[in-house]
KELUMDREN-719075 format. One record per residue: residue in one letter; z, x, y negated of N, C-alpha, C, O in turn. Coordinates in steps of 0.2 Angstrom, whole numbers, padded with zeros to 4 digits, always signed. Each point is the difference from the previous one (the first is absolute). Layout:
REM KELUMDREN-719075
aZXYZXYZXYZXY;...
This chain:
REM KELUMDREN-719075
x-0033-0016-0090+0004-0002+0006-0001-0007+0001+0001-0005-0004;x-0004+0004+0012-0004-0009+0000+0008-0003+0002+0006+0003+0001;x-0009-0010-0001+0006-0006+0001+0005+0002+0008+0006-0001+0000;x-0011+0003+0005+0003+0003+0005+0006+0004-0001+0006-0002+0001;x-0010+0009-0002+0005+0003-0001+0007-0002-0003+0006+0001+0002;x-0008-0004-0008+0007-0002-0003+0005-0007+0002+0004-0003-0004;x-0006+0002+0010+0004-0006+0003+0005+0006+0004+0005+0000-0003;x-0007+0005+0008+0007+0004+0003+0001+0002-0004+0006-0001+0000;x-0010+0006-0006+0005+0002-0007+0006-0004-0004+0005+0002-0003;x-0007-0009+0004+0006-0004-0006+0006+0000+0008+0006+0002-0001;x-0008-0005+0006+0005-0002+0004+0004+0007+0003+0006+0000+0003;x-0009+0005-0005+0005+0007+0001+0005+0001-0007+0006+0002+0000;x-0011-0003-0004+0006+0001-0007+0005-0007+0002+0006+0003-0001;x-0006-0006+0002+0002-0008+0001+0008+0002+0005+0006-0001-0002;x-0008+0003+0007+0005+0002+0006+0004+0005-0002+0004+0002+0003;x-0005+0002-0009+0004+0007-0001+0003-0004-0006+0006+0002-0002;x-0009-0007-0002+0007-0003-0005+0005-0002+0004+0005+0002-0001;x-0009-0008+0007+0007-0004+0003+0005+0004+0004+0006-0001+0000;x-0010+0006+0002+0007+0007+0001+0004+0001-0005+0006-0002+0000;x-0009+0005-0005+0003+0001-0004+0007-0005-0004+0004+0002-0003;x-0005-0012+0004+0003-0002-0003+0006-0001+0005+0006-0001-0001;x-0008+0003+0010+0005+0000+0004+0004+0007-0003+0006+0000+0000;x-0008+0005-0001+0005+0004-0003+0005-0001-0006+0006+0001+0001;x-0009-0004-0006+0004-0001-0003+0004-0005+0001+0003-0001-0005;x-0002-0004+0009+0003-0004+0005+0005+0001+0000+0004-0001-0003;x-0006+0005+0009+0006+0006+0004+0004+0002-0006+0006+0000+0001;x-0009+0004-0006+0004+0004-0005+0006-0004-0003+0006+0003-0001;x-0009-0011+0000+0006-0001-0004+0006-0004+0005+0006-0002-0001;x-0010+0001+0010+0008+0001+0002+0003+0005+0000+0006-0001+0001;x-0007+0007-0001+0003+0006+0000+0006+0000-0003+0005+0002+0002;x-0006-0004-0008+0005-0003-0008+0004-0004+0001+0004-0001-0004;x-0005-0004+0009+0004-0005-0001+0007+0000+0005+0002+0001+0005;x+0002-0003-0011+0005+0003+0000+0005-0002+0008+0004+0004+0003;x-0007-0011-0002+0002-0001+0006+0001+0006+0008+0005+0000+0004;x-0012+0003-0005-0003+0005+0005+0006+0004+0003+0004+0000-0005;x-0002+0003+0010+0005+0006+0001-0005+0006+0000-0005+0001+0003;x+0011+0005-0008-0005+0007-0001-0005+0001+0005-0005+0002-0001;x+0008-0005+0008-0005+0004+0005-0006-0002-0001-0005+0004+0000;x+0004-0012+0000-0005-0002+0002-0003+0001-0005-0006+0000+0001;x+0007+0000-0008-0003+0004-0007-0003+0005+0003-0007+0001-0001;x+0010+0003+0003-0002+0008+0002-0006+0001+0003-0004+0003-0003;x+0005-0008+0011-0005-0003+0004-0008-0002-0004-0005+0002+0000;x+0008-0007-0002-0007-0003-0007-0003+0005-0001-0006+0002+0002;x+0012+0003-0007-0004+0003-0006-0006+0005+0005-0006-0002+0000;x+0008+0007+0005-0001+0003+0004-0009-0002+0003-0004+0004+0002;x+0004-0011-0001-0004-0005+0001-0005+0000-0005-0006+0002+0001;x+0008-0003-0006-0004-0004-0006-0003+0006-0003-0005+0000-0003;x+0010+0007+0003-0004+0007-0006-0006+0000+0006-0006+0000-0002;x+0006+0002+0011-0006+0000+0003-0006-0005-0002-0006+0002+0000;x+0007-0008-0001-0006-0005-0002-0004+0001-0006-0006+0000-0001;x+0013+0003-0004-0004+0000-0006-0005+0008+0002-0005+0001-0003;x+0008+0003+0006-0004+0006-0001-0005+0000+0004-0004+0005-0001;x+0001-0012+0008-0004-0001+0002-0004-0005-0006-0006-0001-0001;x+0009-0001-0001-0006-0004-0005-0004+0004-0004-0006+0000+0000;x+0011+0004-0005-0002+0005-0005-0008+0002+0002-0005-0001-0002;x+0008+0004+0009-0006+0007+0003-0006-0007+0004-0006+0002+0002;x+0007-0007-0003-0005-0006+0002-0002-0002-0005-0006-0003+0000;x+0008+0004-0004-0003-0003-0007-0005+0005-0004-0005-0001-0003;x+0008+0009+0005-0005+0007-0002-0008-0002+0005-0005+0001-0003;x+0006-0002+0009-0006-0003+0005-0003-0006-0002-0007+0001+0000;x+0009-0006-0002-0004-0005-0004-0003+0002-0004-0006+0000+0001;x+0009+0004-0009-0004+0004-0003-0005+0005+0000-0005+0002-0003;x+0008+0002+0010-0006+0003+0001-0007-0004+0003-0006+0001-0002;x+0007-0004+0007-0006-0004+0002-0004-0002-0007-0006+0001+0000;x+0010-0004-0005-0005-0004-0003-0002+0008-0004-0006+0000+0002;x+0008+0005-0006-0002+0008+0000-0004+0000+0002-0005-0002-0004;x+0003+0003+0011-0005+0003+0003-0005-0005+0002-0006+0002+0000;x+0007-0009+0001-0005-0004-0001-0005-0002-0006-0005-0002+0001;x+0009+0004-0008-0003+0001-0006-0005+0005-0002-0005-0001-0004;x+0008+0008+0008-0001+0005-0001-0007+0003+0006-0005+0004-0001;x+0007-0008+0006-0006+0003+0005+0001+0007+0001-0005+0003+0000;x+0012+0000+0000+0001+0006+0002+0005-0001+0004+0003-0006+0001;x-0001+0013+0002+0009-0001+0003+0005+0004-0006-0001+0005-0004;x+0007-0008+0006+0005+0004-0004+0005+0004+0007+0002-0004+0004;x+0000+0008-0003+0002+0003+0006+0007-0001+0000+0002-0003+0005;x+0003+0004-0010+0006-0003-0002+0002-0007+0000+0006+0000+0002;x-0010-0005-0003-0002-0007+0005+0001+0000+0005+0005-0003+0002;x-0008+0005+0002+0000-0003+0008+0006-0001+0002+0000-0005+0003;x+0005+0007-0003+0006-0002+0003+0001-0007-0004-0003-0005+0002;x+0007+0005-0006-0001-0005-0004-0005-0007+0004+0003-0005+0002;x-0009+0006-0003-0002-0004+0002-0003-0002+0006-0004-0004+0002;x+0007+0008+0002+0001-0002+0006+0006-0001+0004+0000-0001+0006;x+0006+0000-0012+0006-0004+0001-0002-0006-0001+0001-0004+0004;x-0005+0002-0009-0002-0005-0004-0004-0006+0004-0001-0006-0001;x-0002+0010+0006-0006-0004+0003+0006-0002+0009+0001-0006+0003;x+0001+0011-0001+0002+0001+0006+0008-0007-0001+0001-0005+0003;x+0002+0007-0007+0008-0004-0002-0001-0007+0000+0003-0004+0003;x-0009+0003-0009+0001-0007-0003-0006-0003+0002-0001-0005-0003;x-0005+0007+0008-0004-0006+0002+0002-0005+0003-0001-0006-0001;x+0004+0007+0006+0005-0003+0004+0002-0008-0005+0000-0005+0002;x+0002+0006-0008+0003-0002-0002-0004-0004-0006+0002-0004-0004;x-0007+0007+0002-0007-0002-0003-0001-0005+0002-0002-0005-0003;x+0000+0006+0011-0002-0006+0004+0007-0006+0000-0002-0006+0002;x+0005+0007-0002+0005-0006+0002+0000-0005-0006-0002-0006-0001;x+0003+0010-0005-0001-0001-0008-0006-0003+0001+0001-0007+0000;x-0009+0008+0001-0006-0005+0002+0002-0006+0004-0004-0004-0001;x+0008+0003+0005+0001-0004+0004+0004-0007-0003-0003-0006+0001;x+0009+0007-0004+0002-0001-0004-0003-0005-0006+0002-0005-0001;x-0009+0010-0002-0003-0004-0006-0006-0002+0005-0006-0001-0003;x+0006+0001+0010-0007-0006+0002-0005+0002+0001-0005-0004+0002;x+0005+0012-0002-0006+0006-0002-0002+0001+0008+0004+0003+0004;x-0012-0006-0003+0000+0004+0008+0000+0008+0000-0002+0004-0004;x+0005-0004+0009+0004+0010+0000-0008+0003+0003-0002+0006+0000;x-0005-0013+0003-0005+0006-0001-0004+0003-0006-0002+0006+0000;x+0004-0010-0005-0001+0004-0008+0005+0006-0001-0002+0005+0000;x+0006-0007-0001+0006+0006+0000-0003+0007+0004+0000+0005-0002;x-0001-0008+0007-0002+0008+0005-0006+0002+0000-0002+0005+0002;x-0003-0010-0005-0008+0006-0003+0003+0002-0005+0001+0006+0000;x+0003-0009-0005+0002+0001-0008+0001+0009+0001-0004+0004-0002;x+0011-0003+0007+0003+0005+0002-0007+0006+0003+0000+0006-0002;x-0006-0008+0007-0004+0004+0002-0003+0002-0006+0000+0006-0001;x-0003-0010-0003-0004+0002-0005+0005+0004-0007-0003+0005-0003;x+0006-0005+0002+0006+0004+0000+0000+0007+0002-0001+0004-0004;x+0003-0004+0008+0002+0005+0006-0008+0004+0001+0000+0006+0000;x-0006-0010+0001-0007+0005-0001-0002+0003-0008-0003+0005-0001;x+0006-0008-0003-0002+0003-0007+0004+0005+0000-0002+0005-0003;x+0009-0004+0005+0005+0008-0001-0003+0003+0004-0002+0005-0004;x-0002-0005+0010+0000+0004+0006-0008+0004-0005-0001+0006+0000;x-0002-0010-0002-0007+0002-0003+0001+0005-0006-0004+0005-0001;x+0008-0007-0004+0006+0003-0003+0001+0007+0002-0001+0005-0004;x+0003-0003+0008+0000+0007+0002-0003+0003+0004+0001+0005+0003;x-0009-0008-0005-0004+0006+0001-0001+0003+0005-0004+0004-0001;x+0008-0004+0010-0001+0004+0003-0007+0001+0004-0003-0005-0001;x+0001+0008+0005-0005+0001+0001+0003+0004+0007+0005+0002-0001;x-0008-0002+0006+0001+0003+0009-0007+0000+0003-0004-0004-0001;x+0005+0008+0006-0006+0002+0004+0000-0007+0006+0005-0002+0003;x-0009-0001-0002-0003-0005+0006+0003+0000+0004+0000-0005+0003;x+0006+0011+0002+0001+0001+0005+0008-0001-0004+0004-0001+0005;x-0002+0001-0011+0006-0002+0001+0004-0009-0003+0006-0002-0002;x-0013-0001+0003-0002-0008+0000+0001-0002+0003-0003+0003+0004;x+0007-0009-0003+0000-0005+0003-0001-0008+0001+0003-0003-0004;x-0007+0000+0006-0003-0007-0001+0003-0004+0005+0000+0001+0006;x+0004-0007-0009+0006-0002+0004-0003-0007-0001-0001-0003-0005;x-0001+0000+0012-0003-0007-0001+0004-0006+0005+0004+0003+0005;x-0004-0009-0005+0004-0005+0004-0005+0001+0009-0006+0002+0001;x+0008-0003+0001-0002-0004+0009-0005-0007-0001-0005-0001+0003;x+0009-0003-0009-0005-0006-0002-0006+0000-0001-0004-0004+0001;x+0002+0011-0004-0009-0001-0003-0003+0002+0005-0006+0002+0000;x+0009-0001+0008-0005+0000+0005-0003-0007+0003+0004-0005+0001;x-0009+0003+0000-0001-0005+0002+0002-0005+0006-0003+0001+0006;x+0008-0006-0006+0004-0001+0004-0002+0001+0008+0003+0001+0004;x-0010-0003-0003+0000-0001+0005-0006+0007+0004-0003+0000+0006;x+0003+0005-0010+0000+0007+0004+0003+0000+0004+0005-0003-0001;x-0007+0006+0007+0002+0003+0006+0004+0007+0001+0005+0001+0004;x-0007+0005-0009+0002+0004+0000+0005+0003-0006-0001+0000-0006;x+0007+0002+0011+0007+0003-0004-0003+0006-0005-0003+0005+0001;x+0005-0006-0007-0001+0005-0006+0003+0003-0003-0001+0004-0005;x+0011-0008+0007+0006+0000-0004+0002+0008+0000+0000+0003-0005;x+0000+0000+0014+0001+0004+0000-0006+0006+0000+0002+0005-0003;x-0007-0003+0004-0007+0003-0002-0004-0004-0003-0004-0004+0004;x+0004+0005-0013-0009-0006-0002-0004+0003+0000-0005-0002-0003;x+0004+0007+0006-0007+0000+0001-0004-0002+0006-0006+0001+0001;x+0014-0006+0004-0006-0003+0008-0003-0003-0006-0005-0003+0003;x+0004+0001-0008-0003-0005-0005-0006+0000+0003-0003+0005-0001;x-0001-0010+0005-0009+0001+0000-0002+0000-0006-0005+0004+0000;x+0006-0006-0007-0003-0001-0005-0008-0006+0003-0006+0001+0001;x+0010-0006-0001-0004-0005+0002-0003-0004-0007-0006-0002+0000;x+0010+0002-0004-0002-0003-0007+0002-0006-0001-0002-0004-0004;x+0008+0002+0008+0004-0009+0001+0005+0000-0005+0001-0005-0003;x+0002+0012+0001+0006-0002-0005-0003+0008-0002-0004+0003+0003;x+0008-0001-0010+0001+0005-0006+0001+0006+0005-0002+0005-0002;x+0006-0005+0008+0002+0007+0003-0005+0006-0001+0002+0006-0001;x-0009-0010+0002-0005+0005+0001-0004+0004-0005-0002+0006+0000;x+0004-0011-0009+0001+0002-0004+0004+0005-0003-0003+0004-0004;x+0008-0004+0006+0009+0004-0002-0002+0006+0004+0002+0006-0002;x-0008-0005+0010+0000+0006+0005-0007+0002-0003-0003+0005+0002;x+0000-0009-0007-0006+0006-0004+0003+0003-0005-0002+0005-0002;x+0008-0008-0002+0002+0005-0004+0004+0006+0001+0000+0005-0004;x+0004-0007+0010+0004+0005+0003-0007+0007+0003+0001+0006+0000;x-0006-0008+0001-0005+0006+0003-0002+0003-0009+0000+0006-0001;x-0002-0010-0002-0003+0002-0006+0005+0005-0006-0002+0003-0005;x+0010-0005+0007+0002+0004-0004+0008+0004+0006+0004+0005-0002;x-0004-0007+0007+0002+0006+0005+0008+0001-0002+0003+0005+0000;x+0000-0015-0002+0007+0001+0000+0003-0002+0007-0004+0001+0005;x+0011-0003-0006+0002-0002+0008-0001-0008-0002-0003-0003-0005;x+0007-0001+0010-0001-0005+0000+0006-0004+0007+0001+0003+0006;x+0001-0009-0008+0006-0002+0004-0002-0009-0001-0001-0004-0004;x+0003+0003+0012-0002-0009-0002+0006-0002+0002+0001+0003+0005;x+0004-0005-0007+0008-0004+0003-0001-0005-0002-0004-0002-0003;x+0010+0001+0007+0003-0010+0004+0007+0000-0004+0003-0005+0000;x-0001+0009-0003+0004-0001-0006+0003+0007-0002-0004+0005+0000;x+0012-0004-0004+0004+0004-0003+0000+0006+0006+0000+0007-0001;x+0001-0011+0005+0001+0008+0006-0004+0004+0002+0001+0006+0002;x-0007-0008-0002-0006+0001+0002-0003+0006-0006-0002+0006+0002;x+0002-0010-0008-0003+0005-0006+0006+0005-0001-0002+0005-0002;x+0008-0005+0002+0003+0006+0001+0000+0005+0004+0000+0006-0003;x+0000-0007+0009-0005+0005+0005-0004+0005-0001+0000+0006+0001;x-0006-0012-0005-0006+0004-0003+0002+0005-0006-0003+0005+0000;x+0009-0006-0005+0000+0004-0005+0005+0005+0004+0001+0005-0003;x+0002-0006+0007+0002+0008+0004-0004+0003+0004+0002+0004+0005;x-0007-0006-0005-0003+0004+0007-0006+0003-0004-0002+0005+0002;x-0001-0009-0011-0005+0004-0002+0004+0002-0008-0004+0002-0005;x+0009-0002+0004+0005+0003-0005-0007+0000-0006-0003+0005-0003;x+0002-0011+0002-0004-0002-0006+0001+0002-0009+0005-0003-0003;x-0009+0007+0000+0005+0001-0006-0003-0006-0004+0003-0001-0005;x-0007-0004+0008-0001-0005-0004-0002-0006+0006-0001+0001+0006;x+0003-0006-0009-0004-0007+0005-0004-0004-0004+0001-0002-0006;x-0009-0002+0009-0001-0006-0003+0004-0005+0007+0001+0002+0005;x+0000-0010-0009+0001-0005+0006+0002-0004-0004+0004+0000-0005;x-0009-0003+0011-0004-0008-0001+0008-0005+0007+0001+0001+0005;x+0000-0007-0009+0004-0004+0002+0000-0006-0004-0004+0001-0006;x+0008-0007+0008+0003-0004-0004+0004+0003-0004+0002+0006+0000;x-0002-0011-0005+0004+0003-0007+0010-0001+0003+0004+0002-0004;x-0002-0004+0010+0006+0000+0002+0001+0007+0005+0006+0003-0001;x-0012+0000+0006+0001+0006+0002-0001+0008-0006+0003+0005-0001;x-0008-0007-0003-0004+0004-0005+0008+0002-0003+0002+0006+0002;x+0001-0009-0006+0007-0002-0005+0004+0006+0003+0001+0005-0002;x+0003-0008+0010+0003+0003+0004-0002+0006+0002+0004+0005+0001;x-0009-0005-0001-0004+0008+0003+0001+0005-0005+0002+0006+0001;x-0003-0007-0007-0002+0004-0007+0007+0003-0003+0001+0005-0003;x+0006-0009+0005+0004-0001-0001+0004+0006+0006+0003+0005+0000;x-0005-0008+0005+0001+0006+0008-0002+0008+0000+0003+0004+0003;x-0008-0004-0007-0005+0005+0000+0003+0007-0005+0000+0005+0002;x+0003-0009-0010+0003+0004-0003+0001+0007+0002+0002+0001+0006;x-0001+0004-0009-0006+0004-0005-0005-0001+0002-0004-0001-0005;x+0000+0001+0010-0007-0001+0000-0004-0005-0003+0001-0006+0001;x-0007+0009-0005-0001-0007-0003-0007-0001+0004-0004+0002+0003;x+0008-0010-0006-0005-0005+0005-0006-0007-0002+0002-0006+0000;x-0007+0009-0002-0005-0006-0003+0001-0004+0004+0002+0001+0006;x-0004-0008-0008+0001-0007+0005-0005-0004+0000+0000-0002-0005;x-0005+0000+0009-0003-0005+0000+0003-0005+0003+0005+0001+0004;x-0007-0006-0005+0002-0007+0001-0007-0003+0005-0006+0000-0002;x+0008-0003+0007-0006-0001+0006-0001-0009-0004+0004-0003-0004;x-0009+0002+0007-0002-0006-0001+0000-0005+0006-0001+0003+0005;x+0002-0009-0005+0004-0006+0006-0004-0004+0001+0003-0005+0002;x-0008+0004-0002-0005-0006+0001+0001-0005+0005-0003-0006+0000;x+0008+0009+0004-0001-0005+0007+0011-0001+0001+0003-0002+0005;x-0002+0004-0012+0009+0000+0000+0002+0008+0003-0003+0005+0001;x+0010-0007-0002+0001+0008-0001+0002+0003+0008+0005-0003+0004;x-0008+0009-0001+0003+0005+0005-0006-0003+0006+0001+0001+0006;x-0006-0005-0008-0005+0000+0005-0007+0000-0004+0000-0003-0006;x-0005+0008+0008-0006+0003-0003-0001-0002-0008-0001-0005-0003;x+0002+0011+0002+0003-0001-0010-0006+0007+0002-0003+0002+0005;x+0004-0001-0011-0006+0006-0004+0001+0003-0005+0005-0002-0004;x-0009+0007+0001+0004+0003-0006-0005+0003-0006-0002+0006+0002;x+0000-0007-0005-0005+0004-0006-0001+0007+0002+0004+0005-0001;x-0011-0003+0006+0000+0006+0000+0000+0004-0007+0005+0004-0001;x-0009-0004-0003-0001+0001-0008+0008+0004-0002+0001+0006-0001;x+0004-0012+0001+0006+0003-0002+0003+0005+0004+0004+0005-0002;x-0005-0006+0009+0003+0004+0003-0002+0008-0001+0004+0004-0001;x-0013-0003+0002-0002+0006-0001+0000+0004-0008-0001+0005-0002;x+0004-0012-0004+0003+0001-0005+0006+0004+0000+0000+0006-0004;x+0003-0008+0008+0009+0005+0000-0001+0004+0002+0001+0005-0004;x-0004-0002+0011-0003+0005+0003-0003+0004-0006+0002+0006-0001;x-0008-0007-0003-0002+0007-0006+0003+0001-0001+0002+0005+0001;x+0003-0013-0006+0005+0005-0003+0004+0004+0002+0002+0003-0004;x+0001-0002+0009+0004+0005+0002-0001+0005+0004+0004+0004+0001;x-0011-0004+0001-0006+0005+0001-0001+0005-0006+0000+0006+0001;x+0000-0009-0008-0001+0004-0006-0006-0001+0000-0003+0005-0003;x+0000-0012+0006-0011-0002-0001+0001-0003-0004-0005+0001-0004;x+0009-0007-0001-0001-0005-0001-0005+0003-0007-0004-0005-0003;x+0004+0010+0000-0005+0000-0004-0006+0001+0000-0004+0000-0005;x+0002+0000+0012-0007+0006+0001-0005-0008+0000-0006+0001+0000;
């Protein structure tokens, strides 16, 4: 397990102590004797729900690191660890903030992460139930022709990656979606009820999306910024038609 990964693994176990030391916090106002029953009551009532969301957050921790070890899935995990990811990222990130830690470490940490479970369970889907979920930014700013809503007006002029992303879409015959943000690519995944996605964003939309997407898994590339971030960026075709084998069921051939 590289240093990435284990920067959101420590600040996940990290956020589920400081939970945990606010419960027991809580616990010993519960006791004190000052308190009126009620508001004892109240506490306790409060504090049995935290510890039994911690507990079952804590089984999700372990299991991530399980299955990250193991390179398998445990099925009995997923919920668990998807308490584990959905409850306390939130709160991983503030905890990074806190110690100083840019939250874009934090969220490749989480992506890279989040693609080793997804690779983890092995699934495999037919081309037509893929989806490739790409930014608005990697078209080249100053094309003429709208692609947000049909990429294929793409001319495929060869100015940005588009043209690259619509040879691999002809060559392995998934769907494909260009969005301008969070509402856009949700559209896309009801309208092609994707049992899988790749997508490519920043590591602040990628984070958020993979986290939205939930049960579906979702590999993530990370686009690249040459020119700063949300104007003609680019993305590793390589990786991209990477996540597409694998979940094509090519990556061996």
């Amino acid at each position: 397990m590289n240093t990435h990964k284990r920067l959101f693994l420590g600040l996940l176990g990290a956020s589920l102590l400081l939970v945990t030391l606010l419960a027991a916090g809580t616990w010993y106002l519960i006791f004190n004797p000052a308190r009126s029953i009620a508001y004892q009551v109240i506490l306790f009532t409060m504090v049995s729900l935290l510890v039994g969301v911690v507990f079952w957050a804590f089984g999700g921790l372990a299991g991530i690191v399980i299955t990250l070890l193991a390179a398998r899935t445990f099925e009995p995990l997923q919920g668990p660890m998807r308490v584990a990811v959905n409850l306390f990222f939130p709160v991983a990130l503030a905890l990074g903030r806190l110690l100083r830690i840019d939250p874009n470490r934090i969220k490749r940490s989480f992506i890279e992460v989040n693609n080793q479970l997804v690779q983890a369970r092995h699934l495999k889907v037919q081309p037509k139930e893929l989806l490739l979920l790409v930014p608005h930014c990697l078209q080249y700013s100053e094309c003429p022709h709208k692609i947000t809503v049909h990429v294929d007006n793409c001319r495929r002029c060869g100015r940005c990656c588009i043209s690259k992303l619509l040879d691999l879409k002809d060559k392995y015959g998934f769907n494909m979606g260009l969005a301008t943000g969070g509402t856009l690519a949700r559209k896309y995944v009801r309208e092609y009820h994707p049992r899988a996605i790749v997508a490519v964003a920043c590591e602040r939309d990628l984070a958020s999306g993979i986290l939205d997407s939930n049960p579906i898994p979702v590999l993530g590339v990370t686009n690249e910024r040459p020119c700063g971030p949300c104007f003609n960026t680019c993305v590793s075709i390589p990786m991209v038609e990477g996540a597409i084998r694998y979940f094509c069921g090519l990556d061996k051939e």
